[in-house]
N, C-alpha and C positions, 0 to 999 in steps of 0.2 A: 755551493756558494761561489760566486765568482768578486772579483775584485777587482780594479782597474788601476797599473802603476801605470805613471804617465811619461815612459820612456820608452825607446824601439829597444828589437834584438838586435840591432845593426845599426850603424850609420851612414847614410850616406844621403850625397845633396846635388843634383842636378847640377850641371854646368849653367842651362839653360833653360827657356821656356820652349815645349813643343807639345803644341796640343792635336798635332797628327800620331806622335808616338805615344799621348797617353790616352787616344781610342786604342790603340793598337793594344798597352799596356792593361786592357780592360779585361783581354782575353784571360789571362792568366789570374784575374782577382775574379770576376766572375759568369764564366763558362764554366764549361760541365764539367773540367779537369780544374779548376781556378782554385785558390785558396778559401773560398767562400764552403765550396762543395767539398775539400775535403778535411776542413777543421769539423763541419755539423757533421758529417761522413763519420767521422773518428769519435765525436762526442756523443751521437745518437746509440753508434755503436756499443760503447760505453754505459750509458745509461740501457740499454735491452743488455747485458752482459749477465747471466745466469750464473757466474761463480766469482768468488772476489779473488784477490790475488794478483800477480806479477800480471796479467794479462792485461785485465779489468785498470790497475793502473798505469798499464802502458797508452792503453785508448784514451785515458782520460788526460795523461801529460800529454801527450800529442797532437789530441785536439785543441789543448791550451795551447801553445807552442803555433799550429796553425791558423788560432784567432787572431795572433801575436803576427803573422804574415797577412792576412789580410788588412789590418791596419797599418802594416809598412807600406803596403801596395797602394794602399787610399790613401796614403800621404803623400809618396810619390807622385800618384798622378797629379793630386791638387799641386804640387809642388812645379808641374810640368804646365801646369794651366794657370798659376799663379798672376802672369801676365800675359794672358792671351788678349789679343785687341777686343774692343767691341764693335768698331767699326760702323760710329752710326749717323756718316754723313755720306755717305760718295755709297753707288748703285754698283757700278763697274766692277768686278772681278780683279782688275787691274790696280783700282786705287781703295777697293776696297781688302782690310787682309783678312778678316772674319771669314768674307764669301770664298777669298782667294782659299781659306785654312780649308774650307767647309768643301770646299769644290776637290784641295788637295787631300783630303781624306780625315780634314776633324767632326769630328761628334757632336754634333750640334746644340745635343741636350745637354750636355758638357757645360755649356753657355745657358741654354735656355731652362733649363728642368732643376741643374743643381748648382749653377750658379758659380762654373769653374772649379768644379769637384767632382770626384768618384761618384759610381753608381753601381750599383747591385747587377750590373748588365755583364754582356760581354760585348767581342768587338763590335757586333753588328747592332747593339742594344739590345738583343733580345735579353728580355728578364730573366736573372738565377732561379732558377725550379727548383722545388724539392726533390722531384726526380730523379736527381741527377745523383741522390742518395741512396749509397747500398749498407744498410743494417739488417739484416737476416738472421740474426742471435746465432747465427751457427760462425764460429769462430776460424773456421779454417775456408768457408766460403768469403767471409769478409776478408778477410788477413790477405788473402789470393785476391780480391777485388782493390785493397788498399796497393799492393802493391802497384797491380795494372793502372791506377789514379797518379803515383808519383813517377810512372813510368810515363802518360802521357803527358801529365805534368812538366816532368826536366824536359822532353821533348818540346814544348812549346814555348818553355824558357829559352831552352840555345837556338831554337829557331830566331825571338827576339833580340838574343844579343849580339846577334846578329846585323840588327835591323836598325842598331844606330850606335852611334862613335862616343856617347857621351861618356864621358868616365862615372860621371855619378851615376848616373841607369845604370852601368857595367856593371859597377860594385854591386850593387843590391842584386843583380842575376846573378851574379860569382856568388853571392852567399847562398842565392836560394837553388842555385845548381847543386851547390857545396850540400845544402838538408838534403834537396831531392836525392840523392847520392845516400846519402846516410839512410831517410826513409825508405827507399827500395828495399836496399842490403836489409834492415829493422825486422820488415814485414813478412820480408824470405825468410828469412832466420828463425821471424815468430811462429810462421807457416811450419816450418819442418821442424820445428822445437814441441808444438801441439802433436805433432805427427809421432815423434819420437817417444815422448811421453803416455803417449797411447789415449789420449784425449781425444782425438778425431783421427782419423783416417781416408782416404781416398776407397771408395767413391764416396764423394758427400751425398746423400747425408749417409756416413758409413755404419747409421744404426738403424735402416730403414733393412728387412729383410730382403738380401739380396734376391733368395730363392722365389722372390714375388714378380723378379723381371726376364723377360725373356733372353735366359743365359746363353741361346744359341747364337745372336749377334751383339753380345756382350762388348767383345773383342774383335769385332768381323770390320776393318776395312771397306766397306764399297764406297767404289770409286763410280761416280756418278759424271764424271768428266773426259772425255776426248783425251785429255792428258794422262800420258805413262810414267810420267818421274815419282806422279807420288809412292809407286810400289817400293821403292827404295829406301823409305825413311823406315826408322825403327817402328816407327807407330803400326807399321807393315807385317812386321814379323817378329821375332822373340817375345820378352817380358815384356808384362803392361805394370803400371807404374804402380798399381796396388798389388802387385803380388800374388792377385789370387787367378792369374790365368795366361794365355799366350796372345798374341796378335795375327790376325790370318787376314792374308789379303784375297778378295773376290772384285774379280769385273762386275760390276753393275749390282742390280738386287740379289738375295739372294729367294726371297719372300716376292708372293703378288698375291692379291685378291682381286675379285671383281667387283668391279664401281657397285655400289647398291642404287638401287631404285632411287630417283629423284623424293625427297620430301614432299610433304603435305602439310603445310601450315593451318592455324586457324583460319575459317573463313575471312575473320576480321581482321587479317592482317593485309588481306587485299591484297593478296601476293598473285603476278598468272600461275596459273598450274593445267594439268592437260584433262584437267574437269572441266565441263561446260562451261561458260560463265552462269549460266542462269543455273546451276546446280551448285554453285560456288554461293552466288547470291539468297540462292534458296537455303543453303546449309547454313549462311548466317545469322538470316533471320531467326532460324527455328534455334540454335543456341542463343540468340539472343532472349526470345521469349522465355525459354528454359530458364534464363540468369545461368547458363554454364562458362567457368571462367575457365 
């Protein structure tokens, strides 16, 4: 059940109207790191979640909490677009300030589509994707996926608050730096807390029989690059993070095969191949007669 109070987790109020920073502002409501993508990220996760418990309602407040920032975020921008001109006498760039906004970097649809409101988009319009959703029911895959989400996330925030002086914009990043900050650290914690408890393990998925993969380059390093420094990272040498082996560095493969023979499609795909043509055309007929699919 959901429910809708009709207050923010925060407040704050633009100084001014600026409808170049709230395309800019779009990135972060809905692109692929945006609050759009990781409130249904968190809730889908939730709803696929195979055991109940401290976890299951971790995903489920979180994604409440994230629906709760998307709507801050869509208020703001409307907030920011509240009085954008329309600008519907003068042609000019110069007297007009719609064209001047549009040319300086506002969002058009902004004006024409929603009418001086938020959009489901990101900076550039392109539409929010389901895509951009990782629910995999496997708990320490996601958990590792949430985190990398609030880590691009605060990054594209303080890249923003950056990006303008306004004190009201500030506040509302200083808070959602302040979550992003908190959801990182959450998701770590929840990561190696599954880990601890012996719920999941590395390799994911760590009840898939390991003895089914080829345990010779398990742990093997190749280094498929010109560059020497990576021999130096742990990843190189000693322990590997699951425990169950060591790390060994090799220049280049350590495995080859030989290319196999080009493919042979069906006739009817009308692919070239180093058959005849008229033996290519011939073999389609005769499976077409046949009906062989």
């Amino acid at each position: 059940m959901f429910f809708h109070k009709q207050e923010l987790q925060f407040k704050s109020t633009p100084d001014q109207p600026d409808a170049v920073y709230a395309r800019k502002l779009q990135e972060v409501l809905g692109g692929q790191y945006g609050e759009i993508s990781v409130a249904l990220q968190y809730e889908f996760q939730a709803w696929n979640a195979h055991v109940p418990g401290k976890y299951r309602d971790l995903l489920y407040g979180i994604g409440a909490e994230e629906m709760g920032h998307v709507e801050m975020l869509a208020i703001m921008i409307a907030q920011l677009l509240e009085k954008a001109p329309l600008g519907i006498t003068e042609d000019a760039v110069q007297s007009d300030p719609t064209v001047a906004a549009v040319v300086g970097g506002m969002d058009v649809q902004h004006a024409i589509v929603a009418g001086a409101g938020a959009r489901p988009v990101d900076s550039n319009g392109n539409p929010w994707q389901g895509s951009y959703i990782t629910a995999s029911g496997n708990m320490l895959a996601d958990f590792t996926a949430n985190a990398n989400a609030e880590m691009q996330g605060r990054l594209q925030v303080a890249r923003l608050y950056h990006m303008t002086d306004d004190h009201g914009v500030r506040d509302l990043l200083s808070f959602l730096l302040a979550r992003d900050t908190m959801h990182q650290n959450q998701w770590t914690t929840a990561a190696l807390e599954l880990q601890a408890e012996g719920a999941e393990s590395l390799p994911v998925p760590s009840n898939f029989p390991i003895k089914k993969e080829e345990r010779s380059v398990s742990y093997q390093y190749l280094n498929f690059s010109d560059g020497q420094s990576a021999s130096e990272g742990s990843w190189a040498s000693g322990p590997t993070p699951d425990g169950l082996g060591e790390f060994t560095y090799h220049e280049g493969p350590t495995t080859s095969a030989p290319m196999p023979e080009p493919t042979r499609v069906d006739a009817r795909y009308y692919g070239t191949t180093d058959l005849p043509n008229i033996v290519e055309k011939a073999a389609g007929a005769v499976q077409d007669k046949m009906h062989k699919e």
